[in-house]
N, C-alpha and C positions, 0 to 999 in steps of 0.2 A: 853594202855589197862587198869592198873592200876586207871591211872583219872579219865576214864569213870567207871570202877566196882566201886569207891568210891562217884563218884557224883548219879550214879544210885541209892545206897543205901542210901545216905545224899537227897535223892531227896525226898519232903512232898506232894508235887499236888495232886497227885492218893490216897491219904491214905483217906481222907474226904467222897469220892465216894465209896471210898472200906466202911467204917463205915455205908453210907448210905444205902448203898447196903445190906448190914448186917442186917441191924434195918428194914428195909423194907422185907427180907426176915424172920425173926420174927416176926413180926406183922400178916403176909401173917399167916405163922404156928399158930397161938394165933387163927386169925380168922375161921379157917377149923378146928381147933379144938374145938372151942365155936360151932359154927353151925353145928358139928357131934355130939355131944352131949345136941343139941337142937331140934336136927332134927323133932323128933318125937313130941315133945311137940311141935312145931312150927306146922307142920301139923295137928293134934288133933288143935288146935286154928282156924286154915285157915275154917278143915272142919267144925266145928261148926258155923262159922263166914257165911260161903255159906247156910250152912241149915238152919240159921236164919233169913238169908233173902229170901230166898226159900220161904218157910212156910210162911214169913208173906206178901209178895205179893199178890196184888189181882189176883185169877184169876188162883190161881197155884195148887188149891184142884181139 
C-alpha cells in the first residue's frame, strides 16, 4: 500500500490537465467579466448600428 501512496503522489500525467484546466477556467472568468461590463456599451453600439440602417433604407419612412 505504501508503493502505491508514493507512486500516486511521484505520479506527473494529470498535473498538465489539471494546469489546463485551471487556465481555461480563468480565461472563462476574465471573459464574463469583460462582457458584463461591456454589456451595455455593446448594446447602445448594436442599437445604433440597427437604427442606421433602418433609417437609411429605401422605403422605410
Amino acid at each position: 500500500m505504501q508503493k502505491f501512496i508514493k507512486a500516486f503522489v511521484r505520479d506527473e500525467r494529470g498535473v498538465s490537465a489539471m494546469e489546463y484546466a485551471i487556465l481555461a477556467g480563468i480565461v472563462v472568468i476574465a471573459l464574463v467579466a469583460a462582457g458584463s461590463s461591456f454589456s451595455t456599451a455593446i448594446g447602445n453600439l448594436w442599437s445604433g448600428i440597427t437604427g442606421a440602417m433602418t433609417s437609411s433604407t429605401p422605403g422605410s419612412k
